[in-house]
N, CA, C and O of each residue as an XYZ file, in Angstrom:
468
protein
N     -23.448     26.030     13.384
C     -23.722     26.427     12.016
C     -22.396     26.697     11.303
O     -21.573     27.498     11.745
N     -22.205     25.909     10.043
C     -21.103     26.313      9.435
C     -21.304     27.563      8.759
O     -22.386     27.816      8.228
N     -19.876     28.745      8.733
C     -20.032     30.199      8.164
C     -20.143     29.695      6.143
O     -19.994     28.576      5.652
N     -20.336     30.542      5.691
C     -20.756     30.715      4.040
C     -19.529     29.859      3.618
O     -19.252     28.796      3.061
N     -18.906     31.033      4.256
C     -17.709     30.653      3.135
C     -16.711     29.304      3.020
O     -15.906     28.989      2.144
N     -17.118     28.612      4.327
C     -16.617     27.470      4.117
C     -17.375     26.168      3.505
O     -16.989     25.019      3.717
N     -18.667     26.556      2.608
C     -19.574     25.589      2.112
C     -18.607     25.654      0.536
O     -18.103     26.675      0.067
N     -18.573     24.860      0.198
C     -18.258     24.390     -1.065
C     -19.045     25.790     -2.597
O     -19.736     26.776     -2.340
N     -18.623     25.364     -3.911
C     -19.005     26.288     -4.642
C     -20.952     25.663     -5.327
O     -21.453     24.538     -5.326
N     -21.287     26.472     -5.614
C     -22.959     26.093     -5.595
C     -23.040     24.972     -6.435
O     -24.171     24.489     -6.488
N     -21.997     24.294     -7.250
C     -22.064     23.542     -8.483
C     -21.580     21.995     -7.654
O     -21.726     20.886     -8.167
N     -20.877     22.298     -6.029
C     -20.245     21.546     -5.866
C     -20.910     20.839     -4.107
O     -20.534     19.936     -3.360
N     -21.752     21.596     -4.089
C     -22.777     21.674     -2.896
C     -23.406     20.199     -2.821
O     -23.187     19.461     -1.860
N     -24.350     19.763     -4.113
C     -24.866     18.479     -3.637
C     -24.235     17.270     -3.934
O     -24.693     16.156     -3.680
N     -22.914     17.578     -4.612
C     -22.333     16.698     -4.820
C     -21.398     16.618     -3.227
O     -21.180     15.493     -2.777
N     -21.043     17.478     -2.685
C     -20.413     17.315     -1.075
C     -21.131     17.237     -0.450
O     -20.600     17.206      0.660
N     -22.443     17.152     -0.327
C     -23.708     16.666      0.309
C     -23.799     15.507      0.345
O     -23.619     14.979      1.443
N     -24.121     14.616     -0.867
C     -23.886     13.099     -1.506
C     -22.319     12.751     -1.014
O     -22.505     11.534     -1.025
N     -21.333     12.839     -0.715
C     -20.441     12.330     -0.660
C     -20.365     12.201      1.065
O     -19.814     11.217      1.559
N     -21.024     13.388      2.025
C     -20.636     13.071      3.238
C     -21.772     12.457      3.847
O     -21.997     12.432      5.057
N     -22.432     11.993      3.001
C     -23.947     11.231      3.037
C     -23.439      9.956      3.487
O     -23.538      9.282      4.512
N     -22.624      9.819      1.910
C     -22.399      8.224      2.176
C     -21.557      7.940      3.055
O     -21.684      6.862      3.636
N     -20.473      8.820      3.396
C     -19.764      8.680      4.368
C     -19.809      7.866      5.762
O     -19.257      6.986      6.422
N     -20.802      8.741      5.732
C     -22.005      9.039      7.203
C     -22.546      7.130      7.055
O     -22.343      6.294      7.935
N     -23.039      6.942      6.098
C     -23.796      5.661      5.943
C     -22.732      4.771      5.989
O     -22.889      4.002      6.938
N     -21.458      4.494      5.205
C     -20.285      3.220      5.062
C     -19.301      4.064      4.809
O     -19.023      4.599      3.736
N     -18.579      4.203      6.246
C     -17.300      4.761      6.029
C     -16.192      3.596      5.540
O     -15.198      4.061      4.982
N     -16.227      2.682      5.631
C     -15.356      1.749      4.651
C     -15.191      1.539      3.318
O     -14.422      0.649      2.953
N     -16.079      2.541      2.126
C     -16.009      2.857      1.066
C     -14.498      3.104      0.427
O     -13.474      3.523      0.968
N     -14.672      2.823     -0.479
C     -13.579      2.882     -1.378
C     -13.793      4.415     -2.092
O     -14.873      4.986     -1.944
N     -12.853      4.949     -2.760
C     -12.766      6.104     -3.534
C     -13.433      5.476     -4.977
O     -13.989      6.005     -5.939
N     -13.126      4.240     -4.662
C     -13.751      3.764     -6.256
C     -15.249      3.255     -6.199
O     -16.077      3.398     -7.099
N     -15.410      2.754     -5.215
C     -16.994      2.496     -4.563
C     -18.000      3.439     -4.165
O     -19.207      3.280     -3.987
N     -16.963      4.875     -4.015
C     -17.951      6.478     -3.786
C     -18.126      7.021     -5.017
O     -19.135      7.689     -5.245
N     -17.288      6.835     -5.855
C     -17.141      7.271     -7.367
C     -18.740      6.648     -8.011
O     -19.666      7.295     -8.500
N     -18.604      5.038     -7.764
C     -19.666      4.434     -8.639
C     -20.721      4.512     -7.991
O     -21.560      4.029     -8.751
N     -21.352      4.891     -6.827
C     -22.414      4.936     -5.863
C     -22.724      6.740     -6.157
O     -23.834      7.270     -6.111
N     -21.806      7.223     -6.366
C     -22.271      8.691     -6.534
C     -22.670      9.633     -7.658
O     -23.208     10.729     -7.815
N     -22.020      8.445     -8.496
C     -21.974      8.753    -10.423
C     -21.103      9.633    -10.497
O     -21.476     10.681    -11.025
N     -19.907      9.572    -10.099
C     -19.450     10.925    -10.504
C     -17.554     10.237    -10.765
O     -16.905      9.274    -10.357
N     -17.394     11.034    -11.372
C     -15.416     10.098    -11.645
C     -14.216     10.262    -10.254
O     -13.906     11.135     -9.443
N     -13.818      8.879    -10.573
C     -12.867      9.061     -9.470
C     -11.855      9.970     -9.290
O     -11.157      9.630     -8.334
N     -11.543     10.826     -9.729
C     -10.350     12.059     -9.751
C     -11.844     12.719     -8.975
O     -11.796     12.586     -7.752
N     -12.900     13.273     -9.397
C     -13.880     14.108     -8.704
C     -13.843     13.705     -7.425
O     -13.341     14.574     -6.712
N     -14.192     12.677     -6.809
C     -13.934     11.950     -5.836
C     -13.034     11.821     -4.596
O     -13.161     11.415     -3.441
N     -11.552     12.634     -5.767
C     -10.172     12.214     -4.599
C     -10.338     14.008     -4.419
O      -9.971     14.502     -3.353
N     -10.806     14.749     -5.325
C     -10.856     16.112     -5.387
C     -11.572     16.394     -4.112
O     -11.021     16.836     -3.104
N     -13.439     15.972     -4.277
C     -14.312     16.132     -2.968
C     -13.366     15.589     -1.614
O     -13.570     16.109     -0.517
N     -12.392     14.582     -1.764
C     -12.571     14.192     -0.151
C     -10.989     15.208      0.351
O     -10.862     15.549      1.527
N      -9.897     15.584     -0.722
C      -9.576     15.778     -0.379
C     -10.016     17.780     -0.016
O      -9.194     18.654      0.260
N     -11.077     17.890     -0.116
C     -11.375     19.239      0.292
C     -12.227     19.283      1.287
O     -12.407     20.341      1.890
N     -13.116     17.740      1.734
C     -13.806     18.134      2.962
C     -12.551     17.404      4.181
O     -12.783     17.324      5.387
N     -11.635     17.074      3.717
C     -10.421     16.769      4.762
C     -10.334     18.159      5.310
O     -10.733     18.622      6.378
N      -9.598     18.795      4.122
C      -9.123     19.623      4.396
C      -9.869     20.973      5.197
O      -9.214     21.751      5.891
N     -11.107     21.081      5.011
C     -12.138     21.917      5.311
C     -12.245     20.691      7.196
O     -13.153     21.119      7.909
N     -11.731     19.859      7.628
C     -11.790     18.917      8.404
C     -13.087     18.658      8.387
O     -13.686     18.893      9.437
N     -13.536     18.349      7.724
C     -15.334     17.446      7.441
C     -15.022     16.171      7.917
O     -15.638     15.655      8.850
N     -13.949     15.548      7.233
C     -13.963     14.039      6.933
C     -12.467     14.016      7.952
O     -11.783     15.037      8.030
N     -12.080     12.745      8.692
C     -11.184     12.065      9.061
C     -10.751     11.093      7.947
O     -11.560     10.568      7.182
N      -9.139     10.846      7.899
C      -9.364      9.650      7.069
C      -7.735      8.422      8.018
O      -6.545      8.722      8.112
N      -8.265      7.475      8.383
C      -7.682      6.493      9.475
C      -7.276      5.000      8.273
O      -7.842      4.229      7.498
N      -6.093      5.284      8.751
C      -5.916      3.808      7.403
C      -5.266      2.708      8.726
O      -4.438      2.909      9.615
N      -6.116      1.460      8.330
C      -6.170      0.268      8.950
C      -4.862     -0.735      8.265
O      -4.032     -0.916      9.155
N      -4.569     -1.226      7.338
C      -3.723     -1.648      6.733
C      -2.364     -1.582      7.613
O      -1.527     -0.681      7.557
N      -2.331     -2.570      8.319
C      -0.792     -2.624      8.846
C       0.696     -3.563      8.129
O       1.906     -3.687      8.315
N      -0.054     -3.898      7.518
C       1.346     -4.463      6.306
C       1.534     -3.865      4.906
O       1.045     -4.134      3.809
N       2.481     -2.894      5.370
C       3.160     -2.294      4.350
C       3.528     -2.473      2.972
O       3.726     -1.621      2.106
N       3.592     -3.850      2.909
C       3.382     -4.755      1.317
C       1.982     -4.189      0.513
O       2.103     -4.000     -0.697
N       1.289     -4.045      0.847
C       0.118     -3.930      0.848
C      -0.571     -2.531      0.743
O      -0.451     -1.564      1.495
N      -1.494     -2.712     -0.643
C      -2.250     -0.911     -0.865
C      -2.749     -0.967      0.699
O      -3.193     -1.920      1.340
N      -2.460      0.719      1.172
C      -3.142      1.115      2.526
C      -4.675      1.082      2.317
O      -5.329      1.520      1.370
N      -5.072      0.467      3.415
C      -6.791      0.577      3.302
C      -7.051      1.813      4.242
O      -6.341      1.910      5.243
N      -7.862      2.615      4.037
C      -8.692      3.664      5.013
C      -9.922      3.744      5.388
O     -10.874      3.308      4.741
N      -9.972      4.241      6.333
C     -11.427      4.334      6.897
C     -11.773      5.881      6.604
O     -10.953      6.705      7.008
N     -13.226      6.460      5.755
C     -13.340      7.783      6.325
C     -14.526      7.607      7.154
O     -15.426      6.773      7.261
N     -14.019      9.261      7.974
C     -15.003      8.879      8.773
C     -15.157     10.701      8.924
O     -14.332     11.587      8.700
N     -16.985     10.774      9.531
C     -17.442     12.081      9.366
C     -17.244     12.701     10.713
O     -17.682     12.152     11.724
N     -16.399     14.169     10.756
C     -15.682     14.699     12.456
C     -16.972     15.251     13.010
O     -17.776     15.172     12.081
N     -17.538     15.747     14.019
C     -18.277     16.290     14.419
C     -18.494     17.462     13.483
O     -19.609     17.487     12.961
N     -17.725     18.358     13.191
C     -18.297     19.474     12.007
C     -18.342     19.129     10.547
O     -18.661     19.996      9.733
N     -18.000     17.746     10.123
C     -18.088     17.211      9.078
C     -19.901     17.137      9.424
O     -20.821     17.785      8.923
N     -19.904     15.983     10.564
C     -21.968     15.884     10.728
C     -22.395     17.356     10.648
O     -23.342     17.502      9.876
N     -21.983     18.445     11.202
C     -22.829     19.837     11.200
C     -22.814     20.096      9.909
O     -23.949     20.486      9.635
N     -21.836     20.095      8.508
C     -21.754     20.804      7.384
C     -22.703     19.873      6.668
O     -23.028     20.399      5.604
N     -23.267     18.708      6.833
C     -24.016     17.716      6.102
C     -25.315     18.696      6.949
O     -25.531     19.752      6.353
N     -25.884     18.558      7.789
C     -26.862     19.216      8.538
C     -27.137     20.257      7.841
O     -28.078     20.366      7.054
N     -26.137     21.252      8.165
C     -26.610     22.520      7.107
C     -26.646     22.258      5.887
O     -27.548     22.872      5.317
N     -26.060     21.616      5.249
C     -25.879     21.560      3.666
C     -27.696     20.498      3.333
O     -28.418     20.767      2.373
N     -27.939     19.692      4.082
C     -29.472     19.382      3.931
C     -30.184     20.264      4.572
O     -31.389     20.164      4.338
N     -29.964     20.873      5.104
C     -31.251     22.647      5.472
C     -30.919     23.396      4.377
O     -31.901     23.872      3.809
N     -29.925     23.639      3.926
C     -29.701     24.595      2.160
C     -30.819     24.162      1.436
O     -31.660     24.911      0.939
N     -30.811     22.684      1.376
C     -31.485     22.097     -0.014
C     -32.906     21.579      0.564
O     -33.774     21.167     -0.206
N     -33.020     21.606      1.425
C     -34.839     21.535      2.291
C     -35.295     22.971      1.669
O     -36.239     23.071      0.886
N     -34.624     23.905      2.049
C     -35.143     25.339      1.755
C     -35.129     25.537      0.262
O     -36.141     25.917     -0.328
N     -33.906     25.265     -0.404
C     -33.838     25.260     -2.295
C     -35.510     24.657     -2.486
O     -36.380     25.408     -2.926
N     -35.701     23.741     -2.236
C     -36.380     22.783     -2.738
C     -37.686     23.203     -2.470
O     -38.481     23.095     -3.404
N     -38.268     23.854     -0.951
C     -39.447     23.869     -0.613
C     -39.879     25.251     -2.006
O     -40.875     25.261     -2.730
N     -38.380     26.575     -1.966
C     -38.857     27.394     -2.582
C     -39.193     27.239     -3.824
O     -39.940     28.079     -4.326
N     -38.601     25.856     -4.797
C     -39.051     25.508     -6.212
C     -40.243     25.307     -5.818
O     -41.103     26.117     -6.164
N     -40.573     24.258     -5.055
C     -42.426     24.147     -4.934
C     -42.972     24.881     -4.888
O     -43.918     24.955     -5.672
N     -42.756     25.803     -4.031
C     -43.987     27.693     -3.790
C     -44.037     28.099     -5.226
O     -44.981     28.515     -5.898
N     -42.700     27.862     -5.552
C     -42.939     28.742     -7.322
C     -43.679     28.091     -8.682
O     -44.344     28.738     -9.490
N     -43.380     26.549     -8.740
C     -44.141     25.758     -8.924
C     -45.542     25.252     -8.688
O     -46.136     24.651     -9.583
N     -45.949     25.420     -7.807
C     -47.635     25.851     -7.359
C     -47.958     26.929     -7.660
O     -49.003     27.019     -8.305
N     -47.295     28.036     -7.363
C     -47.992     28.925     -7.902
C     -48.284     29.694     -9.545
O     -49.015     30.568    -10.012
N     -47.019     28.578    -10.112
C     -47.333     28.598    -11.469
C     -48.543     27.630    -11.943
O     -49.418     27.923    -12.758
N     -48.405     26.535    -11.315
C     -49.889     25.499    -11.823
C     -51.345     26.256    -11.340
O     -52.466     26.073    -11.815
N     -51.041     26.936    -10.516
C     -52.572     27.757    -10.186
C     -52.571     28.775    -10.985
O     -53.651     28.780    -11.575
N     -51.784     29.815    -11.375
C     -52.001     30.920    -12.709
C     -52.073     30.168    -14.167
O     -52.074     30.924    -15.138
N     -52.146     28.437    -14.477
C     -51.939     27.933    -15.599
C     -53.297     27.249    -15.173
O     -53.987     27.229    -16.193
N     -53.839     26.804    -14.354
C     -55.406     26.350    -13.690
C     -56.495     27.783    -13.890
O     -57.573     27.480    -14.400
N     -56.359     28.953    -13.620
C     -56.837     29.801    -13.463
C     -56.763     30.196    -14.618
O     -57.927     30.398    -14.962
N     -55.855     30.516    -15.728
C     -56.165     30.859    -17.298
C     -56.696     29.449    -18.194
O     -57.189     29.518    -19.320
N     -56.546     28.581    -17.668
C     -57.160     27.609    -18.362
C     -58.481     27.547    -18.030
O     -59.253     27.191    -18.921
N     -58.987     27.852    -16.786
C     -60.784     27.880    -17.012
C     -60.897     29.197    -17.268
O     -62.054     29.145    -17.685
N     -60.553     30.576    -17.366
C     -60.625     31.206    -18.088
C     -60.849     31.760    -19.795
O     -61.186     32.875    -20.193
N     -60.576     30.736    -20.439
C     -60.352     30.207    -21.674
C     -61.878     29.811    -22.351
O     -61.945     29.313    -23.474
């Protein structure tokens, strides 16, 4: 289980969710190919990866052996990179189930004053 404080800020949660998603799915992504797959701008992008690096979420392995040449990288998700995606989709299983409880139980007090009526 990752501790609190190393989860990202609440604004920045499903967007580092979505990013070690795709990770997880095509680590041969581009910063510009996670940008347009994630909707979000590429500076956001170099921001997220360089904080789940740094948080060691993400590996990043550059393949590119001729130096002439932009470096290509691979990311790739470390073993506690997979645990912080794990927890970070149990955060939002639980966010989500509790909108529904509250959400049902508003359509049944809006069912219940409506045949009341």
């Amino acid at each position: 289980m990752i501790e609190q404080k190393e989860f990202p800020q609440k604004a920045e949660k499903e967007e580092t969710f979505s990013l070690l998603t795709e990770i997880h799915n095509s680590s041969a992504s581009t910063q510009r190919e996670l940008s347009l797959k994630l909707n979000v701008s590429l500076g956001k992008v170099n921001y997220l990866l360089k904080e789940v690096v740094k948080r060691g979420w993400v590996s990043i392995k550059s393949f590119s052996s001729n130096p002439q040449k932009l470096k290509k990288v691979k990311y790739a998700l470390t073993p506690k990179g997979f645990s912080a995606r794990v927890d970070l989709l149990d955060y939002f299983l639980k966010k989500k189930e509790l909108e529904y409880q509250q959400l049902k139980e508003e359509w049944e007090r809006s069912q219940k004053e409506h045949k009341d009526i």
